[in-house]
C-alpha positions, 0 to 999 in steps of 0.5 A, a space after each residue: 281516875 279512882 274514886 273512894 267513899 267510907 261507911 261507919 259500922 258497928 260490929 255487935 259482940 256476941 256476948 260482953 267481951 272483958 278487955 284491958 279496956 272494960 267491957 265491951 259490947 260493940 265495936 266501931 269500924 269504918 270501911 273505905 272502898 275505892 274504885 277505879 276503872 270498873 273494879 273495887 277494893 275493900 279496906 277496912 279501918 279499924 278504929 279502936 275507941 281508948 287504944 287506938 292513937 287516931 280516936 280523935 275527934 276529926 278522925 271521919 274528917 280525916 277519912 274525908 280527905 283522903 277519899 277527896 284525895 285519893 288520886 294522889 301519889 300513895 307515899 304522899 297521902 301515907 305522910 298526910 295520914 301518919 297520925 291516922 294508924 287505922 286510916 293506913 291500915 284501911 288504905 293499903 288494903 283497898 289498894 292491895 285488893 282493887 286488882 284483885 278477885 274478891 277476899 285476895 289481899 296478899 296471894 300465896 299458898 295460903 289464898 290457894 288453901 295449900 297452907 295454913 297459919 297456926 294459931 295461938 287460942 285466946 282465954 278472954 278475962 273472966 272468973 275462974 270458972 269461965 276462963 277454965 271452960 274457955 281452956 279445956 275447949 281449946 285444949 280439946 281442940 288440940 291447941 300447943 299454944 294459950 294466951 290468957 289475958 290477966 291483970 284482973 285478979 292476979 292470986 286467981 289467975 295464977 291459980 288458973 295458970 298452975 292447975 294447967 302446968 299441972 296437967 301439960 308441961 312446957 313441952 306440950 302447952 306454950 303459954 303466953 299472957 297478956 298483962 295489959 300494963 296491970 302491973 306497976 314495975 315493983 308488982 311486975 318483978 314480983 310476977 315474972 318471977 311467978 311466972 317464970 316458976 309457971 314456965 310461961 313463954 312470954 308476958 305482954 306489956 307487964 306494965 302501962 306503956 310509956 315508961 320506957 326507963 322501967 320498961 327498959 330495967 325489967 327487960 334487962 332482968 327478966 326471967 320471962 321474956 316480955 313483948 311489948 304490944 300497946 307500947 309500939 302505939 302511937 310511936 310512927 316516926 322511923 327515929 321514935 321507933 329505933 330509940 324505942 327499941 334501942 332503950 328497952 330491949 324487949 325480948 319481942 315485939 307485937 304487931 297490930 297492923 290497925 295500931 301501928 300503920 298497917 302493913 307498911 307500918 308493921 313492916 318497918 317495925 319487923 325490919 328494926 326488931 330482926 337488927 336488933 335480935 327482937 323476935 316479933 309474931 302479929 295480932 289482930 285487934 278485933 277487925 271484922 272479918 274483912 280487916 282479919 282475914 287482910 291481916 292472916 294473908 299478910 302474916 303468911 306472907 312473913 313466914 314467921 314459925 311461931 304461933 301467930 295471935 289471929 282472931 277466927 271472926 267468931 266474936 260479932 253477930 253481924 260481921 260479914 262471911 269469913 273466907 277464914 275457917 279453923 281447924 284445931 289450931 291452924 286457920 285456913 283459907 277456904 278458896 271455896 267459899 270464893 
C-alpha cells in the first residue's frame, strides 16, 4: 500500500523577475512524496499562480484527494485530476522516480553524463541596457541560440534586436522571442513583418491565447514562423487538442510539461503536432530545480535537435541542490553529485 502527503514551498527570485505576468518575487509550488514498501518518490507540482489553468481556489483540496487515493489505478486518479495540469506533473514524477536512485526521473545517456541537451539562453524583460548585458554573457558563453521575451517596449526591444543582427547573422546566432500575446492581431502583422526583416527563428504566442480565428490567419500568412506556447493551456481533452491544431496551423508548438498534463500530457500533444507536420521543442516554467531537472530527463529522452528552452535553476535563493550544471549552452547531468 503507498502512502502519499504534499508540502507547499515558496521559492525566493534572487532578484524581481519581469514576466508577461508582472514582476515576480517568489514563487509558489507544492511538493508531493509518495512511499511505498520502504522507498520514496519526489514530484513536484508546479503551480503557476495567473497562467497556470488549476490556480483555483480547492487546488490543496484537490491535492488532498489524491494523496487519499493514491492506491488507485494510475489511469483513474489522471481522469480525476484532468483539470488539475500541475497535479499530473507532479503524480507522474513521484511515480517515475519511487523505483529509483535519488534525482533519476527518465534513465539514459543523459543521467549517466555521457550526453547533454543544448540550450537556448533566455534574455528576461528589462531596459535596454539589462537586456544588452544579459546578451553579451550569453554570447560570451558561446550560446548559437537567444530568446528574448518582448512586448514591453516594442520600438526598444527592436533596437536591441538589430544591434545583435548586426554583429551575428542568422548563420551564427538563432534567434527566438517570446510576445507573450502583447500584441493585438492588427500590431502582430506589422511586427512579423519586422521580425522577418531581423531574420528571427520564430515568435511565440504574437497575440493572447484564445482567438483561434486570428491566431489561425497570421499563421497562414507569416513571414515568421509562430509557436504557440499559453494557447495549448487549459486545452486537456484529446478533440480540443486536434481542432486546436487543426484550425490554426501553427508552425510549432511549445510544451511546458507543469501547463499542460505533465509528461503524458506533453506526450499526446508531440504525438498530434508530428501528424500534422508541426515541430515542437519543451520549456520549462520556473520549476524548482527538482521539477527542472524531471523535465531535462524527459526532453532527452525525446530526441529533439533543436535547442530546448530549459531553465539552469539559478533563479531562486532557496531551491534545492542541482544535479544539472551548464557548460556554454549544453546542460549536463552530473552523476557525481549522486
Amino acid at each position: 500500500m503507498m502512502d502519499a502527503k504534499f508540502q507547499k514551498y515558496i521559492l525566493n527570485f534572487k532578484q524581481p523577475s519581469g514576466t508577461s505576468r508582472g514582476i515576480l518575487n517568489t514563487k509558489e509550488t507544492y511538493f508531493l512524496e509518495i512511499s511505498d514498501k520502504g522507498k520514496t518518490g519526489i514530484g513536484e507540482c508546479s503551480l503557476f499562480r495567473g497562467l497556470s489553468y488549476d490556480d483555483v481556489p480547492d487546488y490543496e483540496e484537490k491535492l488532498l484527494w489524491l494523496c487519499n487515493n493514491i492506491n488507485e489505478d494510475v489511469d483513474i486518479l489522471k481522469e480525476n485530476l484532468s483539470q488539475f495540469p500541475s497535479i499530473i506533473f507532479g503524480l507522474e514524477q513521484a511515480l517515475a522516480n519511487i523505483t529509483r536512485d535519488t534525482n533519476i526521473y527518465f534513465p539514459s545517456d543523459f543521467t549517466e553524463g555521457k550526453d547533454s541537451i543544448k540550450i537556448n539562453g533566455l534574455i528576461w524583460m528589462g531596459n535596454e541596457d539589462f537586456m544588452q548585458s544579459q546578451i553579451e554573457d550569453k554570447l560570451k558563453n558561446n550560446f548559437t541560440c537567444i530568446k528574448l521575451k518582448i512586448g514591453i517596449n516594442w520600438h526598444s526591444e527592436k533596437d536591441v534586436i538589430r544591434s545583435i543582427r548586426k554583429k551575428f547573422p542568422k548563420e551564427q546566432i538563432e534567434l527566438r522571442v517570446d510576445a507573450n500575446g502583447a500584441f493585438s492581431p492588427e500590431q502582430a502583422k506589422n511586427i512579423l513583418e519586422e521580425l522577418a526583416e531581423l531574420d528571427i527563428h520564430s515568435i511565440e504566442q504574437p497575440i493572447k491565447a484564445g482567438s483561434w480565428k486570428a491566431m489561425a490567419e497570421l499563421c497562414k500568412n507569416t513571414p515568421t514562423p509562430i509557436a504557440l506556447d499559453e494557447e495549448l493551456i487549459g486545452i486537456v481533452h484529446t478533440q480540443a487538442k486536434k481542432e486546436l491544431l487543426a484550425e490554426i496551423k501553427p508552425q510549432y508548438i511549445i510544451l511546458k510539461p507543469s501547463l499542460v498534463g505533465g509528461f503524458s500530457g506533453s506526450d499526446q500533444w508531440i504525438d498530434l503536432a508530428e501528424k500534422n507536420n508541426i515541430n515542437w521543442w519543451v520549456t520549462s516554467a520556473l520549476e524548482s530545480n527538482i521539477g527542472l531537472n524531471a523535465i531535462a530527463q524527459y526532453t532527452y529522452n525525446k530526441k529533439n535537435p533543436m535547442p530546448q528552452g530549459l531553465g539552469t535553476g539559478g533563479l531562486f535563493t532557496n531551491n534545492f541542490p542541482n544535479p544539472l550544471a551548464l557548460e556554454g549552452e549544453n546542460l549536463w547531468f552530473r552523476q557525481s553529485y549522486l
